[in-house]
N, C-alpha and C positions, 0 to 999 in steps of 0.2 A: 357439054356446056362450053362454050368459049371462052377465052384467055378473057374478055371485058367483064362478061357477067362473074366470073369467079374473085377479080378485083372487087367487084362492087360489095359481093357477098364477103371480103375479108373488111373492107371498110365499114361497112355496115357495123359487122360482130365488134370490130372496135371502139366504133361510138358508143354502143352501148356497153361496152365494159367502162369504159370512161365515166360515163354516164352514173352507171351505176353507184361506182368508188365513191363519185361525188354527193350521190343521195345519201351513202352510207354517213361520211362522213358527218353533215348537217341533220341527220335526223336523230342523234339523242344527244344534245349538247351537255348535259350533265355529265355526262359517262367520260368526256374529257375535262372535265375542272378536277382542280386540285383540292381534296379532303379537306372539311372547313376543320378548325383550330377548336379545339375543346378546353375551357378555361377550368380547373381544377381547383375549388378554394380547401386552402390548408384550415386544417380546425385550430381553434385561437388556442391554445397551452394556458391561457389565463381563465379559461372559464371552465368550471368544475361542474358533473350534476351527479347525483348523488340521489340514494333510493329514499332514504326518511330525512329527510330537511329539517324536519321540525325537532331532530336530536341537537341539533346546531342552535341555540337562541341567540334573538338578536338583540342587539341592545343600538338605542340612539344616540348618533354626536350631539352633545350637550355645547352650549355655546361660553366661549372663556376670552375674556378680555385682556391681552397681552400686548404691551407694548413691543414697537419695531427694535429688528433686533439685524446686527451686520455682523460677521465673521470677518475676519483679516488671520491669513499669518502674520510670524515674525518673531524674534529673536530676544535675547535675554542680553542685556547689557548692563555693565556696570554704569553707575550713576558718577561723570564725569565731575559734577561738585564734591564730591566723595574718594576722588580719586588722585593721587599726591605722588608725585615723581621723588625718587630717591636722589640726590645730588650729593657730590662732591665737589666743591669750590677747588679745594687743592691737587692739584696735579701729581702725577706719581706711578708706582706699580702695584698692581693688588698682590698682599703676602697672603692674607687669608680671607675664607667666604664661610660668614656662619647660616646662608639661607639659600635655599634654592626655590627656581618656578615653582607656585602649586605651595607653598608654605605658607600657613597662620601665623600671624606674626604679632606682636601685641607694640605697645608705643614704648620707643626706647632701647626694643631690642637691638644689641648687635647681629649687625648684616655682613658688612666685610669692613678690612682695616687694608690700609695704605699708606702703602712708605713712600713718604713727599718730601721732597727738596726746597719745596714752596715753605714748610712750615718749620724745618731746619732755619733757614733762613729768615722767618717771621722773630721765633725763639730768639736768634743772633741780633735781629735788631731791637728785642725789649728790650735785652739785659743791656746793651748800650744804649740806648734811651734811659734805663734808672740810674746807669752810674752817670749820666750826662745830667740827671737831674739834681742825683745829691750832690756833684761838684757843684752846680749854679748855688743851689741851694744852702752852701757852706758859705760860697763867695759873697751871697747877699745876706746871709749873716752877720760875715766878718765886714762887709761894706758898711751896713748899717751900725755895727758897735763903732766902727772908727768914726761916720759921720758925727754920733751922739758923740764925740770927745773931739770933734770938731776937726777931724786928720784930713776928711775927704770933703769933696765940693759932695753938691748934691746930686749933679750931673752923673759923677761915678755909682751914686746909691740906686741912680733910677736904672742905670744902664744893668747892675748887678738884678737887681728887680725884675725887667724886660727877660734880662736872661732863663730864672729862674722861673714865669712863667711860661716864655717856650720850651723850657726843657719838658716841664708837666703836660704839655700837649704833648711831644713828643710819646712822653709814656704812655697818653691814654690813647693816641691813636694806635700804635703797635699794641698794645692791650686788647682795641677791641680787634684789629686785623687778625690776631691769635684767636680769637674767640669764635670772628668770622672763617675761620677754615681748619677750626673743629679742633684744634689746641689745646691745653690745659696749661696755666699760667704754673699751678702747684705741682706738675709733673713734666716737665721738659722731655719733649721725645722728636723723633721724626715720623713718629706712625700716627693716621689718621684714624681714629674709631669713627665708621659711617654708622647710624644708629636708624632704626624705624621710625619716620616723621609720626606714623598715627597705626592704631591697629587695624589689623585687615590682612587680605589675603594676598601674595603676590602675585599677580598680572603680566606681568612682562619684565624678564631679564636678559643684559646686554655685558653682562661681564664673566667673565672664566677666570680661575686662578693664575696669575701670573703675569696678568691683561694690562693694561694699561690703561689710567682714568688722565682723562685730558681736561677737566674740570669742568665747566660751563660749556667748551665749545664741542664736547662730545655724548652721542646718545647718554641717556641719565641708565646707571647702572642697575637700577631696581624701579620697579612701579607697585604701590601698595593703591588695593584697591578693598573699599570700605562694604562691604557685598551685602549688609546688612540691611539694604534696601537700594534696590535694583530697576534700571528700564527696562521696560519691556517698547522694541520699537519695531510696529508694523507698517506693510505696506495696506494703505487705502486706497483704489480705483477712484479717479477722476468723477465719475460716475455719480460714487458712493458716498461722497465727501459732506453732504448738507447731510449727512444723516450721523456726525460726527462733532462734538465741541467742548470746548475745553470746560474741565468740571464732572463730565460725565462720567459717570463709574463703564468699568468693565469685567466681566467676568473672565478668568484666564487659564488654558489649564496647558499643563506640559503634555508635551507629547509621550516622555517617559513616566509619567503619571498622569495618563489620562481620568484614573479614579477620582483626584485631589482638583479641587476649583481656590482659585486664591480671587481677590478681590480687588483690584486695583481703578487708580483717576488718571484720566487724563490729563496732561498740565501741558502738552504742547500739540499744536499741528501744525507740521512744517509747511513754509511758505512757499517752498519751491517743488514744484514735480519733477520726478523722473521723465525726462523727453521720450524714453524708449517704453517703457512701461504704462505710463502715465499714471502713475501713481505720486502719493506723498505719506514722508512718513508724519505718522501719530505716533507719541509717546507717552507710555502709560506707565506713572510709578507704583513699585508694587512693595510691600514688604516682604521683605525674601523669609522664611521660616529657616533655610538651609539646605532644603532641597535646589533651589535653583543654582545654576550653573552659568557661567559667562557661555553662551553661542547657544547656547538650548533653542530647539523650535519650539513655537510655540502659537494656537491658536485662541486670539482674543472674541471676545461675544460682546458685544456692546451693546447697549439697553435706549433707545429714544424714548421720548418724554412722550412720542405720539398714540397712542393705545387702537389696536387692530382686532378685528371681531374673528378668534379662528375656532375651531374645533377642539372639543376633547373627549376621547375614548377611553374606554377601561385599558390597563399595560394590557392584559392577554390578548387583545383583540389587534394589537400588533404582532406582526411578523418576521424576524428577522431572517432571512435569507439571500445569499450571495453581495452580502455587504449590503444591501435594502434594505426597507422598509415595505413593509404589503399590510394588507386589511381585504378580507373579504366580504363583499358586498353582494346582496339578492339580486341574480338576473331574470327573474322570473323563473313559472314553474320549479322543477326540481336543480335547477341552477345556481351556482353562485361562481360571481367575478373576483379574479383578484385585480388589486387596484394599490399602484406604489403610492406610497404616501413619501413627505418627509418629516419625521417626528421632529419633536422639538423639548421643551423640558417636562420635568416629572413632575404632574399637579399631585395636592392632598386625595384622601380617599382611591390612592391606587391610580391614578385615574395621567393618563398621558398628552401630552401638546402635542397636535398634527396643525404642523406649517401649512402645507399643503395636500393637495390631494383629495381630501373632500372635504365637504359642509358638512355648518350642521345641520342638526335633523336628521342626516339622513342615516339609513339603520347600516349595521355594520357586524358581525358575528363577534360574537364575545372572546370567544376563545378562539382564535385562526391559528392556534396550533393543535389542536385536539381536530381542526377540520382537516389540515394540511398530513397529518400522521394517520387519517381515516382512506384520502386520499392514493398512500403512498401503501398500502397493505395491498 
């Protein structure tokens, strides 16, 4: 064979290896795509089936007409018309303290006593004031018997007269000044007894043994607060606000006693909101029993005049679980759903408020704790 023919035969065998590769490639194009995606659904955690259904009865939500109802936190406050600053007019140094923070105090008790300069001084200008009286007072005596025997003009009687009524201003204004900075006319001292304006508990103190009382122009040494009924001031949502006015009762309970519900009115809603918040507060007075405390949290329930169609179920047919509320509901067949609810208060005949969550009518298992402990075996 020749050098040309033996070319032709390697070209040839070429093409067709070529040839081939490329058939291979295009005849089963599946065999190069990529595995389709298989979608997996998870089974729901909330739907239950169970062999005999019919040990579970069901019972219907009955329908209960409840007025709208708003939660707020918010705080415990003393009632500021209630509330009476301790003062000392007279200046000085505190010798002794009969009260500290945190003490009941009743009206009249001694609090602290102060040794004042201010009232040394007051003392000093009575007793010269009465002896400046009973001189006038002799003078226009003695002026008056000589006019009646005719020794003096008149001019002299009236002048003796003038006298002796300014001397008695003299005495009564130092009288009351002693009086006003807590003096006693019948015991001459330098020590000031600060006493309890009113009973109550004290609030706030600003003085130590040894301290010094600056009188009027410094913090008031004691604060007595009257806690015998108390604010209670939450925040309201912008939002929430027309579902809120003044008059309307609230339900209220401490966070430290969530068992206990007190009853308190509204008497204010503040006119201004919080820019960042957007809220305002409402202030609701309450009579304190003794349990409340100044700063306590606390969440209020407030009751509208508007009446809402919701649901009510037997208590067992709730469920409490991971701080929720649940009820289970027929999904058909041998199924049952759980379905959160939010409870709300506790009707007569056993029987529970559900806010939300479902209607009525519709059937609901009596007892979802006897389903939930069947479950879990």
């Amino acid at each position: 064979m020749s050098c040309k023919g033996v070319r032709t035969t390697a070209l040839v065998f070429a093409l067709g290896f070529f040839l081939w590769g490329c058939g291979e490639s295009k005849g089963d194009p599946k065999a190069e795509a990529p595995p389709q995606t298989r979608v997996e659904h998870e089974e729901d955690v909330n739907v239950v089936q169970v062999e005999h259904p019919e040990q579970f009865p069901l019972a219907a939500a009955a329908e209960h007409l409840s007025a709208t109802q708003l939660s707020a936190t918010g705080t415990v406050s003393p009632d500021i018309s209630r509330t009476v600053p301790v003062i000392s007019i007279a200046t000085g140094r505190v010798v002794e303290i009969h009260a500290r923070l945190g003490d009941t105090v009743k009206k009249g008790q001694l609090l602290l006593r102060v040794q004042s300069a201010d009232l040394s001084a007051a003392f000093s200008d009575y007793r010269k004031a009465v002896a400046d009286e009973q001189l006038a007072r002799t003078q226009w005596e003695r002026s008056k018997l000589l006019y009646d025997k005719g020794a003096v003009p008149l001019k002299d009687l009236e002048v003796a007269e003038d006298a002796e009524e300014k001397a008695k201003v003299d005495v009564e204004n130092t009288r009351e000044r002693l009086r006003v900075l807590g003096g006693d006319i019948d015991h001459p001292a330098a020590i000031v007894d600060i006493r309890a304006p009113v009973s109550g508990v004290i609030t706030d103190q600003q003085v130590t043994n040894a301290g010094g009382v600056a009188g009027l122009s410094s913090p008031n040494p004691f604060t007595v607060s009257d806690l015998s009924n108390v604010w209670i001031l939450c925040d309201v949502y912008e939002n929430d606000l027309a579902s809120v006015q003044i008059g309307q009762t609230a339900e209220i309970r401490l966070n430290a006693y969530p068992e206990k519900v007190f009853t308190g009115r509204i008497s204010n809603v503040g006119p201004v909101l919080d820019p960042s918040l957007r809220t305002a507060k409402v202030r609701v007075e309450v009579r304190n029993p003794g349990l409340m405390r100044v700063g306590m949290f606390v969440t209020a329930t407030f009751h509208g005049l508007k009446k809402e169609t919701r649901a009510s179920v037997p208590a067992s047919a709730i469920l409490h679980l991971h701080d929720r509320d649940w009820v289970y509901v027929p999904a058909g067949g041998k199924k049952f759903r759980r379905v959160e609810v939010i409870a709300g208060g506790s009707l007569p005949n056993n029987q529970q408020e559900i806010m939300s969550g479902i209607k009525p009518g519709q059937q609901v298992v009596s007892n979802a704790l006897v389903l939930q402990n069947t479950m879990e075996q």
